[in-house]
NUFINU-550077 format. One record per residue (C-alpha): x, y, z; residue in three letters. Coordinates in steps of 0.001 Angstrom, whole numbers, padded with zeros to 6 digits, always signed. Example, Ala and Ser with C-alpha at 12.3 -4.5 7.8 and 13.67 -1.06 7.14 Angstrom:
NUFINU-550077
+012300-004500+007800ALA/+013670-001060+007140SER/
//
This chain:
NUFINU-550077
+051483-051794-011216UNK/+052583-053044-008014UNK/+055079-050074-007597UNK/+052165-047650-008299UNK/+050091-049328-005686UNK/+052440-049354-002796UNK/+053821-045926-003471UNK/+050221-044717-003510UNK/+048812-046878-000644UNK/+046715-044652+001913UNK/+046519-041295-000161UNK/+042621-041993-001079UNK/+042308-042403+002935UNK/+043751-039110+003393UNK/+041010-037521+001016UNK/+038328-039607+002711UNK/+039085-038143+005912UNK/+039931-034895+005385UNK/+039384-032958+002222UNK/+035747-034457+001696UNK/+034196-034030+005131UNK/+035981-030486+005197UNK/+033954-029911+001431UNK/+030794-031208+003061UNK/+030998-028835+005746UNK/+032216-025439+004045UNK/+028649-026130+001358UNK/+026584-026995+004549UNK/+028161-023917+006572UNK/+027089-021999+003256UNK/+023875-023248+002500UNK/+022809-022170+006606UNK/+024239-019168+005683UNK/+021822-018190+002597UNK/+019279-019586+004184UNK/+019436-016809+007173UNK/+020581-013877+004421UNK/+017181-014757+002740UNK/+014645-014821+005949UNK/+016709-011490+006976UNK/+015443-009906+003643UNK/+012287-011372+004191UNK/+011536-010066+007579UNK/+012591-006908+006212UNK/+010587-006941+003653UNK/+007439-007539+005705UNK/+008355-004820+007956UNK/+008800-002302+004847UNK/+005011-003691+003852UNK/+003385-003794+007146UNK/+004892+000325+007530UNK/+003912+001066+004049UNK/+000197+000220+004733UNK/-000527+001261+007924UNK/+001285+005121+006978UNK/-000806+004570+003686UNK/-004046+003686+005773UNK/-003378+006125+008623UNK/-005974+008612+007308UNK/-008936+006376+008639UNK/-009010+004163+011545UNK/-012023+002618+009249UNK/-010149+000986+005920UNK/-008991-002344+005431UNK/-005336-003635+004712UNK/-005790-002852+000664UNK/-007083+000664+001989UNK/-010327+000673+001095UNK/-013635+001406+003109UNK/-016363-000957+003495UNK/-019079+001756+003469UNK/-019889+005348+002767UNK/-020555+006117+005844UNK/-016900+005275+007424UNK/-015906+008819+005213UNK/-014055+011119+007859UNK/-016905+013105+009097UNK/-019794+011313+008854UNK/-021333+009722+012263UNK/-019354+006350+011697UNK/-016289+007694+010481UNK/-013683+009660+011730UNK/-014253+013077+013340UNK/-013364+015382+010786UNK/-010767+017201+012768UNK/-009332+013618+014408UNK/-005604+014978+014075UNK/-006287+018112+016172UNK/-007546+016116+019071UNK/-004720+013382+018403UNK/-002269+016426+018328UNK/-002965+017641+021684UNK/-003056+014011+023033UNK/+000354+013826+022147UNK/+000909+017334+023594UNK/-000747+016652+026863UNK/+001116+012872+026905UNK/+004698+014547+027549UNK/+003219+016303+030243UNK/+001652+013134+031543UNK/-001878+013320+030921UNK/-003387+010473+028959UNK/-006819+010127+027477UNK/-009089+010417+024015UNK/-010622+007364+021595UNK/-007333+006097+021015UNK/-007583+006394+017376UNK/-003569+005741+016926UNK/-004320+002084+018767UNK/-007337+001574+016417UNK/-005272+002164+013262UNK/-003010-000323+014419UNK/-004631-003074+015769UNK/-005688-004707+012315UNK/-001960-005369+012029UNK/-000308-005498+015623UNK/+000179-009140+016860UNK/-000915-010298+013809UNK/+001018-012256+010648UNK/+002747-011211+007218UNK/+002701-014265+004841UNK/+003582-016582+008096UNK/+006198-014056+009392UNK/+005428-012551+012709UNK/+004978-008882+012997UNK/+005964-008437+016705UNK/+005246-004288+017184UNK/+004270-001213+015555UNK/+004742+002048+016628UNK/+004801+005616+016218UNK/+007336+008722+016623UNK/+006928+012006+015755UNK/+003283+014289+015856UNK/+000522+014748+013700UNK/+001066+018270+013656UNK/+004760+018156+011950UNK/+004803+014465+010504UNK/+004715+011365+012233UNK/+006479+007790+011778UNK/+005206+003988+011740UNK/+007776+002094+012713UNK/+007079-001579+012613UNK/+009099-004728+013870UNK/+008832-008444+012502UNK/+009980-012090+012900UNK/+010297-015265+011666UNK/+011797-018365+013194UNK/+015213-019617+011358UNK/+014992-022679+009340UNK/+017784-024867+009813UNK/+018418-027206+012450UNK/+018629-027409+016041UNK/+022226-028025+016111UNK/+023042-024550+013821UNK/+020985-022425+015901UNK/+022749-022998+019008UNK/+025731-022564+017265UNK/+024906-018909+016397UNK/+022621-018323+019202UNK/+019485-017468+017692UNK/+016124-019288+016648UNK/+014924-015924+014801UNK/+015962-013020+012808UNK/+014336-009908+012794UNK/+013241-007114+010262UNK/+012458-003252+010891UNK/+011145-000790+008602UNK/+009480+002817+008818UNK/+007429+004716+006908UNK/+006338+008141+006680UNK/+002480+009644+007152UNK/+001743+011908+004463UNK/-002053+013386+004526UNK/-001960+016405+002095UNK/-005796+017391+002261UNK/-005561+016611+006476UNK/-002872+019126+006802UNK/-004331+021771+004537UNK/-007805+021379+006218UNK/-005876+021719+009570UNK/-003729+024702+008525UNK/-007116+026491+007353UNK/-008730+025665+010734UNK/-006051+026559+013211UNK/-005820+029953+011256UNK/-009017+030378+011581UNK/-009236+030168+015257UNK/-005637+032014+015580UNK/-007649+035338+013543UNK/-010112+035983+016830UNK/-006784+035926+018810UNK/-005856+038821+016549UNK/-002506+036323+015661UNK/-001531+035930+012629UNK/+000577+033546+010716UNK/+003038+034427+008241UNK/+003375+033186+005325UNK/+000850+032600+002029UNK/-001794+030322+002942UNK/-001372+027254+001762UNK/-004991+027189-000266UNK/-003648+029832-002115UNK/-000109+028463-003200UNK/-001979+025203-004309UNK/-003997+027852-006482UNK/-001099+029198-008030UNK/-000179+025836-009815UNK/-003687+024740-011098UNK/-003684+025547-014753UNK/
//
């Protein structure tokens, strides 16, 4: 027994010292690691939302987060709704815009602000904007944030306090469009212009039973 002892003597000291602080690290190291793979997905995942709705809610400046209207009269063309041809003049805002000209109600802005500068379940949502035009298709693209929770010491480490999320979304307004299509034909016909192709009333007809 004493042979075993004093051949042995310091080898539990070597463990102490090395192989369990190096252990406690690596799951530490790990665990900070999940922890910042998870808030990643989550400010993704508020992005993704925050897009979803406002593309899903872009039809009405007037509805609510769950997309619904509070009254009647917020319908798109009555006197506290919408105009009824909204994306026309929004159109040639962002027509007139690349030439620099600026004006109109802002409808875009009013759209957004239930959401801009606001929270998703505690994570930040930091900006939301748009690309593309009315007229073709157009894009909410939002950003979001949410602070990193581990330590002090960790986040200097990999220089950050936050992640951040992006997602987009596309507008899709079937009976806008068609309504649209109808009108600027309409106006096109006194210009003795026409458009080609079967109007797009009449191809919907063709599937109805």
């Amino acid at each position: 027994m004493k042979r075993f002892l004093k051949d042995n003597k310091g080898s539990m000291t070597l463990e102490a010292t090395l192989v369990f602080p190096s252990l406690f690290l690596f799951i530490l190291l790990t665990t900070f690691v999940c922890i910042i793979v998870f808030q990643m997905g989550m400010a993704k995942y508020a992005a993704y939302q925050v897009s979803n709705t406002v593309a899903f809610n872009y039809s009405s400046s007037k509805k609510d987060e769950n997309g619904m209207l509070a009254s009647p009269e917020y319908l798109t063309g009555n006197s506290a709704g919408d105009g009824l041809y909204w994306r026309l003049g929004e159109g040639m805002s962002e027509v007139l815009g690349q030439f620099g000209f600026s004006g109109g109600s802002n409808l875009e802005g009013q759209k957004f602000s239930p959401y801009a500068g606001q929270s998703y379940k505690s994570i930040s949502i930091d900006n939301i904007s748009s690309t593309g035009t009315v007229f073709l298709y157009k894009k909410i693209d939002v950003e979001t944030s949410i602070g990193i929770y581990i330590p002090e010491f960790a986040q200097n480490i990999i220089g950050a306090e936050k992640v951040k999320g992006k997602s987009s979304s596309i507008v899709t307004d079937t009976p806008e469009l068609v309504r649209e299509y109808n009108f600027i034909k309409f106006l096109l016909s006194f210009l003795d212009v026409k458009l080609t192709g079967t109007p797009i009333t009449d191809t919907v007809k063709e599937w109805l039973p």
